[in-house]
ROSE-963922 format. One line per field, with one value per residue (C-alpha): residue in one letter; x, y, z. Coordinates in Angstrom, 3 decimals. Layout:
N
type = (a, ...)
xx = (X, ...)
yy = (Y, ...)
zz = (Z, ...)
end
This chain:
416
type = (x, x, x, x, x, x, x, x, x, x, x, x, x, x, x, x, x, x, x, x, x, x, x, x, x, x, x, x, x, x, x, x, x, x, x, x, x, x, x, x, x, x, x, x, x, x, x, x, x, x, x, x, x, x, x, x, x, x, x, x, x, x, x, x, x, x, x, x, x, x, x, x, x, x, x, x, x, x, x, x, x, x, x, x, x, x, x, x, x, x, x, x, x, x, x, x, x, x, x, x, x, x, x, x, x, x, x, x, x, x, x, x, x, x, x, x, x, x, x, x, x, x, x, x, x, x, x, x, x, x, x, x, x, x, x, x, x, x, x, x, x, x, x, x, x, x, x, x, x, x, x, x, x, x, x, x, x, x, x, x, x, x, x, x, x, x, x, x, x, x, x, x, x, x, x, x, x, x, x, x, x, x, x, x, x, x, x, x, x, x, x, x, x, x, x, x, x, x, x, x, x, x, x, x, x, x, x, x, x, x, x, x, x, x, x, x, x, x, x, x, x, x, x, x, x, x, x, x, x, x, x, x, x, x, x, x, x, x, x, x, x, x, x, x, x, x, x, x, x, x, x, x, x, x, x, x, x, x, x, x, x, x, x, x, x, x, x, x, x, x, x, x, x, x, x, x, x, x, x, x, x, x, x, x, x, x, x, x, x, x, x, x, x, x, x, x, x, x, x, x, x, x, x, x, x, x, x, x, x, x, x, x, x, x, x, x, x, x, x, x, x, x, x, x, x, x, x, x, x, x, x, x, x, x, x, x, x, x, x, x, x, x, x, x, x, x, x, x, x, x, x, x, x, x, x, x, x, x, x, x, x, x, x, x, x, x, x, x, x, x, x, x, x, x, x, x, x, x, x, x, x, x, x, x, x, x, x, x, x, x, x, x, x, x, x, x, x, x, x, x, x, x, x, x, x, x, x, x, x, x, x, x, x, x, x, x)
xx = (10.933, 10.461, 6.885, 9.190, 5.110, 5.232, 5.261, 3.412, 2.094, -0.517, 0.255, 1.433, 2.649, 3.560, 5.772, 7.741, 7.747, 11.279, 12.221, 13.375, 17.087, 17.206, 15.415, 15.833, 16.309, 13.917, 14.216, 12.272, 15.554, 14.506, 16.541, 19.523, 20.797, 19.974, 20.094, 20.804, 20.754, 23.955, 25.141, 25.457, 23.339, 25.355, 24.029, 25.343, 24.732, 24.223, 25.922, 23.905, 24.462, 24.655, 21.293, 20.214, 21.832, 19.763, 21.058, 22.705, 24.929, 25.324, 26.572, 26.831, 30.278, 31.225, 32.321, 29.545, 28.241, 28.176, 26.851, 25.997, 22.475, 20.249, 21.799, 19.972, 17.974, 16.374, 15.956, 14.296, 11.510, 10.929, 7.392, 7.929, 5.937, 2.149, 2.286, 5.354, 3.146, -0.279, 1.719, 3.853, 0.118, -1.339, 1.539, 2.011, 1.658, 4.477, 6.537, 8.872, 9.202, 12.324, 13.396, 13.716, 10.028, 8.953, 10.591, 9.055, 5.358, 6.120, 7.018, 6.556, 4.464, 6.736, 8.354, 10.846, 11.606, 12.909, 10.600, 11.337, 10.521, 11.051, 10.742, 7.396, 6.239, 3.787, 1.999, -2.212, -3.020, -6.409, -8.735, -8.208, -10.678, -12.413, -11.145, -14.668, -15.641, -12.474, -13.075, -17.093, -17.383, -17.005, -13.370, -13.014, -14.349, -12.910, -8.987, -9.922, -10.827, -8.182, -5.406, -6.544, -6.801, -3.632, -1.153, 0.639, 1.422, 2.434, 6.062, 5.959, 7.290, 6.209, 4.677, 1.642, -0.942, -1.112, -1.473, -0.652, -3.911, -4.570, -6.792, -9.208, -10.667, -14.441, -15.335, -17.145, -17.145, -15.383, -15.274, -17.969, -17.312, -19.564, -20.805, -19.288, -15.746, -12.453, -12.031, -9.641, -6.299, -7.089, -10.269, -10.080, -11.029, -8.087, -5.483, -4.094, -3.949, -2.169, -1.693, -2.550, -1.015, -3.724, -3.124, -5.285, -4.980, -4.364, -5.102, -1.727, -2.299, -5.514, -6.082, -2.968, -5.072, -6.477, -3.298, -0.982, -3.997, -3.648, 0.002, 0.209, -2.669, -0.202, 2.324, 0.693, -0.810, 2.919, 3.813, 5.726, 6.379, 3.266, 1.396, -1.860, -3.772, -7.421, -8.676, -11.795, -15.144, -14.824, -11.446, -9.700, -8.417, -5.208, -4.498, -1.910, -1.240, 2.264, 5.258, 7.527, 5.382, 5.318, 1.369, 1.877, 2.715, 6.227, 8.149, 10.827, 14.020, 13.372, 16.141, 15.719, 18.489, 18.776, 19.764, 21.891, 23.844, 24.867, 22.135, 19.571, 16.148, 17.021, 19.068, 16.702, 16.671, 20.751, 22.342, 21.964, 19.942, 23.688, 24.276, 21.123, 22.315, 25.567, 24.006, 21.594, 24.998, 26.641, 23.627, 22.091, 25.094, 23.974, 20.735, 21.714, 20.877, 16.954, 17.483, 19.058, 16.265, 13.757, 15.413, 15.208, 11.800, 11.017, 13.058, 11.627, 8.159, 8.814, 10.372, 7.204, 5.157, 6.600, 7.310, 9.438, 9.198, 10.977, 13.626, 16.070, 13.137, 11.202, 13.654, 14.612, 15.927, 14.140, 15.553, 14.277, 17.717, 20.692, 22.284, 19.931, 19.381, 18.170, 15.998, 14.226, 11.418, 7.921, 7.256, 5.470, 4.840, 4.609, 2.509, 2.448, 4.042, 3.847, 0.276, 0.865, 2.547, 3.963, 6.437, 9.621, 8.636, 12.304, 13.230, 14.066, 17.371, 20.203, 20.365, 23.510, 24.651, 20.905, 17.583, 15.989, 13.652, 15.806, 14.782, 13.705, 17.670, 18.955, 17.181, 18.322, 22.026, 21.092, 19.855, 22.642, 25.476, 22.487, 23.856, 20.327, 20.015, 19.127, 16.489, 15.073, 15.035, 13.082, 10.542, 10.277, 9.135, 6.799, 5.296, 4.796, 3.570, 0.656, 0.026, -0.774, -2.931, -4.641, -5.370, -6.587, -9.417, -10.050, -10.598, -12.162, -15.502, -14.479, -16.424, -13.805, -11.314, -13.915, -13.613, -11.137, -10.473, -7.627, -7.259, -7.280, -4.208, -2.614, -2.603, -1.686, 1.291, 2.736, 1.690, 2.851)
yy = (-23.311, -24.699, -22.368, -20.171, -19.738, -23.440, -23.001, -20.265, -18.971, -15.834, -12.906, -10.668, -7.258, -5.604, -8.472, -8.030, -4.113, -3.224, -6.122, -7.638, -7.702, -10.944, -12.026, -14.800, -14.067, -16.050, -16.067, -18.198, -20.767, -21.209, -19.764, -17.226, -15.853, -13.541, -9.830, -8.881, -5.711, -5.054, -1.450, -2.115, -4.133, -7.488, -9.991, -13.328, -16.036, -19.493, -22.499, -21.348, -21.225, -18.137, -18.734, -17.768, -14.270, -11.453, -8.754, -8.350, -6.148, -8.262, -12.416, -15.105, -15.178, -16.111, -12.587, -11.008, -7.754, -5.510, -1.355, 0.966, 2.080, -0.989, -1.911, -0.885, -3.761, -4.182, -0.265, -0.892, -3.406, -1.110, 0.937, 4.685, 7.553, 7.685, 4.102, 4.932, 7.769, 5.275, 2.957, 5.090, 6.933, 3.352, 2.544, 5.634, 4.943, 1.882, 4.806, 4.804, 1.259, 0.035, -0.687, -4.169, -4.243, -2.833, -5.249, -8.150, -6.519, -6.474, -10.102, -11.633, -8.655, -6.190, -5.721, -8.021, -12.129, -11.439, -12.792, -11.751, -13.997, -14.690, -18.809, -19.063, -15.893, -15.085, -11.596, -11.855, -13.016, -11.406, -12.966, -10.592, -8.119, -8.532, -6.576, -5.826, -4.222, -2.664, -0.584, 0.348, 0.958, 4.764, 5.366, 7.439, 5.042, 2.265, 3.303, 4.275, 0.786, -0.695, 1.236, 0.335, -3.168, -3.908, -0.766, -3.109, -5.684, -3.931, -2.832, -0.183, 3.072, 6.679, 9.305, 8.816, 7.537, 3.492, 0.105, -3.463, -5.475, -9.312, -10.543, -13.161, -14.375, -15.361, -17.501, -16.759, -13.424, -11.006, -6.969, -5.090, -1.849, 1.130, 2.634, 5.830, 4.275, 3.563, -0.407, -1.208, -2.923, -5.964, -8.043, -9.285, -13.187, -12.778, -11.712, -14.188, -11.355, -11.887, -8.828, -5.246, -1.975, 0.158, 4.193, 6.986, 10.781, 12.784, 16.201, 17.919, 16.659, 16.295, 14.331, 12.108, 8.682, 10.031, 11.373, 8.129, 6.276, 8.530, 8.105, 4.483, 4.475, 6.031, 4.231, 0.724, 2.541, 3.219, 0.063, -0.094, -3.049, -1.892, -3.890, -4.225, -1.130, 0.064, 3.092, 3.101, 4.288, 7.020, 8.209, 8.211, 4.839, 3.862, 0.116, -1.711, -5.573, -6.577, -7.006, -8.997, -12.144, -14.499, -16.472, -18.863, -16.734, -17.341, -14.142, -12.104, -10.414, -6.863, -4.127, -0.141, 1.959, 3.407, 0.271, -0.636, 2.541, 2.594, 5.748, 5.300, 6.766, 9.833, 10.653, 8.977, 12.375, 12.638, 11.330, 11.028, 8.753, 8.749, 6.851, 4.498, 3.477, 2.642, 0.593, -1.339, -1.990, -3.490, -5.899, -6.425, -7.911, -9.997, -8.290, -4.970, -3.984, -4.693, -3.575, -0.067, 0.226, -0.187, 2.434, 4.284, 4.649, 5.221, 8.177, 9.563, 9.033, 11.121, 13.894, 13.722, 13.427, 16.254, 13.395, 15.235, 12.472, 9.763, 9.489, 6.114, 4.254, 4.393, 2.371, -1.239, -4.649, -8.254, -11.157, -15.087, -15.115, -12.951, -16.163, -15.566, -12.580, -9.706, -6.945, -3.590, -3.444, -2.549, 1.297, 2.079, 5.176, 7.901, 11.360, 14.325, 16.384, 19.930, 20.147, 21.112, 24.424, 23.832, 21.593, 22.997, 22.078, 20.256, 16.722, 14.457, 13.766, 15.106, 14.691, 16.142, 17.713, 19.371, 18.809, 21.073, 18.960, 18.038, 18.673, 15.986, 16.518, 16.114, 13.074, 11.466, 12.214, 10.363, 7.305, 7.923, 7.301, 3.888, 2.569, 3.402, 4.957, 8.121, 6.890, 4.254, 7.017, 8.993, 6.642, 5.990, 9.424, 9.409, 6.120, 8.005, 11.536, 9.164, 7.121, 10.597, 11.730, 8.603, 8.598, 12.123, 11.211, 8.509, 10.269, 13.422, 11.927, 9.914, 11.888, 10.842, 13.242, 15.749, 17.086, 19.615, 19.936, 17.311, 15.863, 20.006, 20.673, 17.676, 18.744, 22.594, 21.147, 18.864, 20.861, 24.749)
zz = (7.421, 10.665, 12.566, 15.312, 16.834, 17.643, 21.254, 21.366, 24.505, 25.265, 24.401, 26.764, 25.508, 28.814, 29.492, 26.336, 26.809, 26.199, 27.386, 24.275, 24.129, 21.663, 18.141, 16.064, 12.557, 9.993, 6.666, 3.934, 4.425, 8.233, 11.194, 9.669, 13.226, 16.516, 16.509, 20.288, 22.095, 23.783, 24.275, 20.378, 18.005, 17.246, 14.595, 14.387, 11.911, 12.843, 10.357, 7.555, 3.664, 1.773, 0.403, 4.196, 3.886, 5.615, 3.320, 0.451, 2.111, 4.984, 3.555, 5.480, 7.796, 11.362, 12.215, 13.654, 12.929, 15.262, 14.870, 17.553, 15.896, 14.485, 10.788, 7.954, 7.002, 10.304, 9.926, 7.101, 8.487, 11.943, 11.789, 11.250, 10.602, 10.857, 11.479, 14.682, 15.786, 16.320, 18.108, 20.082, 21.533, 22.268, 24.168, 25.432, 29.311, 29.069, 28.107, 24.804, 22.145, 21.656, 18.240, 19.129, 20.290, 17.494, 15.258, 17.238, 16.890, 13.167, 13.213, 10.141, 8.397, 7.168, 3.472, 2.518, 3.290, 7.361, 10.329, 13.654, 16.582, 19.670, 20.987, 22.854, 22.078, 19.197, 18.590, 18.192, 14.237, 12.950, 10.325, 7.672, 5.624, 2.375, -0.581, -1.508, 1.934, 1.462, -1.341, -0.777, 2.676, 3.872, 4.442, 7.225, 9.661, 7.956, 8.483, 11.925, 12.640, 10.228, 11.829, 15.729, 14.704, 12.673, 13.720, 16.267, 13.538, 10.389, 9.874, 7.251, 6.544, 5.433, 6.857, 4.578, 6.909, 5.429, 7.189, 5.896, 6.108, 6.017, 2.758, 2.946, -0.165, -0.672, -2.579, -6.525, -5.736, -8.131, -7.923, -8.618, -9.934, -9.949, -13.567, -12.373, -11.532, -13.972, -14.197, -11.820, -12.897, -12.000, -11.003, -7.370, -8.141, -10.414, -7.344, -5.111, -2.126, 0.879, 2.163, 0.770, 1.714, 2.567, 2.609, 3.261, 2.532, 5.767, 6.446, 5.147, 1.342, 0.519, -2.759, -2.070, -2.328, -6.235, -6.576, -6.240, -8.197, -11.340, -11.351, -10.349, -13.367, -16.046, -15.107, -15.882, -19.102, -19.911, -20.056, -16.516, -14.220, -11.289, -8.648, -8.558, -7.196, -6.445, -5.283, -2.618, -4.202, -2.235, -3.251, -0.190, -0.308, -2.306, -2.022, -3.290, -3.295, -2.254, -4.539, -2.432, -2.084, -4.607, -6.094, -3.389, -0.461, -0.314, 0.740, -1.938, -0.413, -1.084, -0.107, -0.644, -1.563, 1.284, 2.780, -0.311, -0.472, 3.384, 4.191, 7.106, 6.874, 7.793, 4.621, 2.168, 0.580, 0.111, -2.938, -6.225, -9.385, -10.433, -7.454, -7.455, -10.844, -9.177, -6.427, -9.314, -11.634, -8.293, -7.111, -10.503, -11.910, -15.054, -15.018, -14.953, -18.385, -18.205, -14.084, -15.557, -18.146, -15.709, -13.835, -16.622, -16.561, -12.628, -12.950, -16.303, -14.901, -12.104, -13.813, -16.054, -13.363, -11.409, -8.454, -5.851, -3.501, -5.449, -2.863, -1.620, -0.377, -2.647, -5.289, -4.374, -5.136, -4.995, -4.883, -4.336, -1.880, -1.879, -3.867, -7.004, -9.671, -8.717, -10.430, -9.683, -7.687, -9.409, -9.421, -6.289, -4.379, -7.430, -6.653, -8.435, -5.055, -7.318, -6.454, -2.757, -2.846, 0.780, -0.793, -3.012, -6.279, -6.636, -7.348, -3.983, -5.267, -7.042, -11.089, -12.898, -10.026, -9.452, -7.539, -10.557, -12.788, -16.101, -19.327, -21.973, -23.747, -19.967, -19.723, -22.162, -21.260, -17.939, -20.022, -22.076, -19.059, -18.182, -21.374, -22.786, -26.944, -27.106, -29.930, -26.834, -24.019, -26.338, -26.751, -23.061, -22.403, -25.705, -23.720, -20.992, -22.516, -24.302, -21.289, -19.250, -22.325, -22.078, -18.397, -18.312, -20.658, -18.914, -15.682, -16.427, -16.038, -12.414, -9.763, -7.636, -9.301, -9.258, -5.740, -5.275, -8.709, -8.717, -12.175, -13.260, -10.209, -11.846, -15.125, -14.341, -12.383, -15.197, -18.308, -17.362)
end
């Protein structure tokens, strides 16, 4: 793909201030099309092939597409949340971001295989951060600094307090991990990081970074499809490497289901796992079976897990290019949400007809309408009922899970 930053000039942001009314459209295939601003969004594709697609739910024609909010998979990419909130107060005496704007700052580092650009114009690059540092230094500070330094270039969604930060790799060195401290996952020299997502616990759920780490932790006991993921010596860190890049960089279509299903955002909590496994059957096509399986299992570990979060976004599709198979994403975002009593102790979305967690025979009736054995869903949530075992004896002695009692508020919520 040809380097849209080739004529780069300084970057001036008060220049560009909502007045971006035009983007060019990469993807991994080069230039796809322009998404312009009118009083509606209209995308057009140039004369591209199909493997050039933005979306699966958008192919390649010479219609345009035209909507009068932005279309879901530009949605998708624009920074929301804690990250929307940072960059809204920077900016905050330029007045509101556009979307557009927004979707320019992200440029190239957001989820998924789309770059935004605009000729001549490049955002600032920074030289990246060292896993290591990452993971030892005090973590307070830290995301301060991380957050004012990379909040204008990370397009990422949530309203967990998180940040996608630049990796650089030195050289020989491996991760070194504490005598007090789980092994991690994986071993850093063993990685070829990119780009990490980097999330800290903020005031309203304390815990959360432990919280996702001893879920994401019995997950990849389980068995499950995971990224790799470390948690901070402190233990308010959660970081997790990418899954839409490939070893060598190269970027992976990635789609969530609220993009797939025709929802925006704002009704990531409407619908059904009924209806996911409709989307999955659609897109998967001749991978479906596995894609369904794996589907399985996401949903059974959140029931387990008491997961009340586990709405549209956080399932999705990858792809090389909307032209080639596509599977499930790798479980991601899993916390036990029944520890926080300010929440409703129900499921995010609907599951035979109710938000209600389902029991282990109503389970397996879902599995059962997956095309799954009752004898195989069974032993999904045995994998997952010894993974949990497992991982609470490994963790009782972590001082990290020590402070406010969370591995004992973990286990009271998914054992009463």
């Amino acid at each position: 793909m040809a380097d849209p930053s080739h004529l780069a000039k300084p970057f001036d942001i008060e220049k560009l201030f909502n007045q971006i009314h035009q983007l060019e459209i990469h993807t991994p295939q080069g230039l796809s099309g322009v998404l312009t601003k009118e009083s509606r969004y209209v995308f057009n594709y140039h004369q591209v092939a199909d493997e050039a697609a933005i979306s699966l739910v958008m192919p390649v024609r010479q219609e345009s597409y035209t909507h009068g909010d932005l279309m879901s998979v530009f949605a998708m990419n624009r920074p929301e949340g804690y990250l929307r909130y940072i960059i809204e107060e920077r900016l905050r005496r330029m007045g509101a971001p556009s979307d557009m704007f927004l979707l320019y700052l992200a440029g190239s580092n957001q989820i998924g295989r789309l770059q935004y650009a605009i000729p001549s114009e490049t955002p600032p690059e920074h030289s990246g951060e060292q896993l290591e540092a990452l993971l030892s230094q005090p973590s307070a500070a830290l995301f301060k600094r991380l957050v004012d330094q990379y909040a204008l270039g990370s397009g990422i969604s949530g309203v967990q307090p998180k940040a996608l930060v630049p990796i650089v790799k030195v050289p020989n060195a491996g991760l070194e991990i504490a005598s007090n401290s789980i092994p991690q996952p994986a071993e850093h020299a063993a990685v070829p990081l990119k780009t990490v997502i980097v999330k800290a616990e903020g005031d309203d759920f304390p815990g959360l970074a432990c919280n996702e780490f001893f879920c994401m932790s019995v997950a990849k006991e389980a068995g499950f499809t995971v990224p790799d993921f470390w948690l901070s010596d402190d233990g308010l860190l959660f970081i997790m490497s990418r899954f839409d890049r490939k070893p060598d960089g190269t970027a992976l279509g990635f789609e969530d289901m609220a993009v797939l299903t025709g929802r925006t955002a704002n009704q990531k909590y409407e619908g059904s796992y009924e209806m996911i496994a409709s989307a999955v059957e659609i897109f998967a096509g001749e991978n479906s079976v596995i894609t369904l399986r794996r589907l399985f299992e996401r949903v059974a570990l959140s029931c387990y897990l008491r997961d009340g979060d586990a709405h549209l976004k956080n399932f999705g599709m990858l792809y090389e290019n909307p032209t080639q198979p596509r599977t499930l994403a790798p479980i991601y975002d899993v916390v036990c949400t029944d520890i926080y009593p300010e929440l409703d102790g129900k499921m995010a979305l609907k599951l035979n007809k109710s938000k209600a967690y389902p029991t282990d025979i109503e389970l397996c009736d879902y599995a059962r309408r997956l095309g799954i054995s009752n004898e195989d869903a069974k032993q999904v949530i045995q994998r997952i009922e010894n993974a949990y075992q497992k991982i609470v004896g490994d963790f009782k002695n972590d001082v990290r899970f020590q402070h406010n009692d969370l591995l004992k508020s973990i286990q009271k919520a998914i054992e009463s």
